[in-house]
C-alpha positions in Angstrom: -37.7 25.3 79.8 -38.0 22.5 77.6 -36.1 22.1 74.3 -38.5 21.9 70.9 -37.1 19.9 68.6 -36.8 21.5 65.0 -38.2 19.7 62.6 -36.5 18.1 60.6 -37.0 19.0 57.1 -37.3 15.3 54.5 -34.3 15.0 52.3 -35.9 14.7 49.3 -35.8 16.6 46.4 -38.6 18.2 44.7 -39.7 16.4 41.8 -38.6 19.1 39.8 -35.2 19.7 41.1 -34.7 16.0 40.2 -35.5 16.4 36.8 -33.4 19.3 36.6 -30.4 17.4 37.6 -31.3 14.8 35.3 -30.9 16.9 32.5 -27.7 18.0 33.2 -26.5 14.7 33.9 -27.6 14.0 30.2 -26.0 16.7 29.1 -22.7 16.3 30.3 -22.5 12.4 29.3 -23.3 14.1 25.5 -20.9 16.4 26.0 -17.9 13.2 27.0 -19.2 11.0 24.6 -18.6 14.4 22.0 -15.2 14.9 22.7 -14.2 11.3 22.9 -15.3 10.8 19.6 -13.4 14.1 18.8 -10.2 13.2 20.4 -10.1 9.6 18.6 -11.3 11.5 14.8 -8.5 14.3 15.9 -6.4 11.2 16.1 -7.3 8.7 13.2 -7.4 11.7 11.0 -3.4 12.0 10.5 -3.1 8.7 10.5 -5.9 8.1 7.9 -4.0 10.9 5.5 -0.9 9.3 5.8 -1.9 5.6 5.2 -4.0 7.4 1.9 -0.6 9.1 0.8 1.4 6.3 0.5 -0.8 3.8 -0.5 -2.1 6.3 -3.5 2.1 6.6 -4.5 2.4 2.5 -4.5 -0.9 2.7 -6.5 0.7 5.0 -9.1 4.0 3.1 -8.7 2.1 -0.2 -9.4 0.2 1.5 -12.6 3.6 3.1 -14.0 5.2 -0.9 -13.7 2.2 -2.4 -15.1 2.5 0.0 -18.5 3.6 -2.5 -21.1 3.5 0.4 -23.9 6.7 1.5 -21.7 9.6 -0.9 -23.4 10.2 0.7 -26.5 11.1 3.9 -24.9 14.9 3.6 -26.0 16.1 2.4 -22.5 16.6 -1.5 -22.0 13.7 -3.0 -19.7 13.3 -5.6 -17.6 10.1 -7.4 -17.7 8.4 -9.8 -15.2 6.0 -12.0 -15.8 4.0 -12.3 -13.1 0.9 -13.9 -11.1 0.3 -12.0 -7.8 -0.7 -15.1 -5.8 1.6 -17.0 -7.1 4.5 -17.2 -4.0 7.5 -18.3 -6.6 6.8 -14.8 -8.9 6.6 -12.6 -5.1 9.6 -14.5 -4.4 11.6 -13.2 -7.6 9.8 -10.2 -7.8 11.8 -9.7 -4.0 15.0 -10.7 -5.8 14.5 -8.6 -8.9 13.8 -5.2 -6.6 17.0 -6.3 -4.2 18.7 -6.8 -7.6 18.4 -3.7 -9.7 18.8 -1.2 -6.1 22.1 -0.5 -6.6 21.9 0.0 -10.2 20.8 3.5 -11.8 16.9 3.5 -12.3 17.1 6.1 -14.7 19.4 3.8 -17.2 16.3 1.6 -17.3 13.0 0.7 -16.9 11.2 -2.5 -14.8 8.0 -3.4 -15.8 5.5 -6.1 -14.4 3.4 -7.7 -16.7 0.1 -9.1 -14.2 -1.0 -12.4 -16.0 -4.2 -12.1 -13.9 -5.1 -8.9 -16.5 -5.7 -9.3 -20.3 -2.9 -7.1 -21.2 -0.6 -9.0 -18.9 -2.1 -12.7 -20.5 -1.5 -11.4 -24.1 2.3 -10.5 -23.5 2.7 -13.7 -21.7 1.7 -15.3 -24.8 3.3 -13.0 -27.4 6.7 -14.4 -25.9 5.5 -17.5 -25.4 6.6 -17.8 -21.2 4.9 -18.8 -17.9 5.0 -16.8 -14.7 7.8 -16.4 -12.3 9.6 -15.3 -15.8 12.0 -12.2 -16.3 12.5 -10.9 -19.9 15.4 -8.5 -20.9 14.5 -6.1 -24.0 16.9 -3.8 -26.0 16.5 -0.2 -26.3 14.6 -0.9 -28.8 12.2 -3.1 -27.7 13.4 -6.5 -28.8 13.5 -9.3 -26.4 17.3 -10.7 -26.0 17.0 -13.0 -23.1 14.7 -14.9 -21.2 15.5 -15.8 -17.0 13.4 -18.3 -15.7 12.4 -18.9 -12.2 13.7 -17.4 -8.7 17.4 -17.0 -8.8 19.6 -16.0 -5.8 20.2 -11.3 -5.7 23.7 -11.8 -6.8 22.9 -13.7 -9.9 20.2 -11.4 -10.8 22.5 -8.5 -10.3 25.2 -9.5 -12.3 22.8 -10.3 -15.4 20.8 -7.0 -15.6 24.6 -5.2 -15.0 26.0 -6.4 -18.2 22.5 -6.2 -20.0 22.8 -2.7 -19.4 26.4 -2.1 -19.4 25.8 -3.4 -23.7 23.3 -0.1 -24.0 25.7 2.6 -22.6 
C-alpha cells in the first residue's frame, strides 16, 4: 500500500482574516498610545497644580510688596527701590530679605517700589533716589533715612533693628 501524501494546505491567510487582524492591531496601538498619554496627564497634573499654587502666592506676595499706598499704615516701612534686571538691586533685595528674617514681620511692612512701572518711577522721583536704594519711613509715613547701595546682612540688620526699636 502506498502512502498518499496529504495535502498540504498554503499558509496564507484569507484576505479577510488579514484585515481582521489588522484592525485589531490598530486598535490596540490606540488603545497604548491612550493610556500613555493618560499616565504622563495623570502625572503632569499634580505637578502642574502645584507649580500654579505657589507661583499664584509669590504673585500675590509680589502685588502686596509693590502696594506703595501701604506706608502710611502706622507701622514703619522699609522701601526699596528697585529695577528687576538690575543685578546690584537683586543683590540687595537678597540682603534686605536675609536682613529683616529674624525680625518680627508684623512690626513692619517691606515694600518694593519697581522703577520699571509708573508708580514705581514716580516715587523714585518724589524722593529724589536711583535704584539699588532702601528708604526707611516712620509710622507715619515720613521718610527718615535713606541706605544706598548693597551692604553686607549684618549691617542691614542692625539699621532696620533700631529703626524699629524707635516705633515700639
Amino acid at each position: 500500500m502506498r502512502k498518499q501524501r496529504k495535502k498540504q494546505q498554503s499558509k496564507k491567510r484569507k484576505p479577510q482574516d488579514n484585515a481582521k487582524d489588522q484592525a485589531e492591531l490598530a486598535i490596540k496601538e490606540k488603545r497604548d498610545r491612550l493610556l500613555k498619554v493618560s499616565r504622563r496627564v495623570l502625572f503632569a497634573l499634580p505637578v502642574a497644580a502645584a507649580v500654579g499654587y505657589f507661583s499664584v502666592g509669590e504673585i500675590q506676595a509680589s502685588i502686596h510688596e509693590s502696594d506703595l499706598t501701604r506706608i502710611s499704615e502706622g507701622k514703619p516701612s522699609i522701601v526699596q527701590i528697585h529695577d528687576p534686571q538690575c543685578s546690584l538691586c537683586q543683590t540687595l533685595q537678597r540682603q534686605a530679605r536675609k536682613a529683616m528674617k529674624p525680625l518680627d514681620q508684623e512690626e513692619f511692612t517691606y515694600l518694593v517700589a519697581n522703577i520699571r512701572t509708573q508708580e514705581g518711577s514716580e516715587f523714585s522721583a518724589r524722593y529724589g533716589v536711583p535704584h539699588v536704594t532702601l528708604l526707611l519711613f516712620d509710622d507715619q509715613g515720613e521718610m527718615v533715612q535713606i541706605i544706598r547701595g548693597p551692604s553686607d546682612v549684618e549691617s542691614l540688620q542692625s539699621l532696620f533693628s533700631a529703626h524699629l526699636e524707635s516705633y515700639r
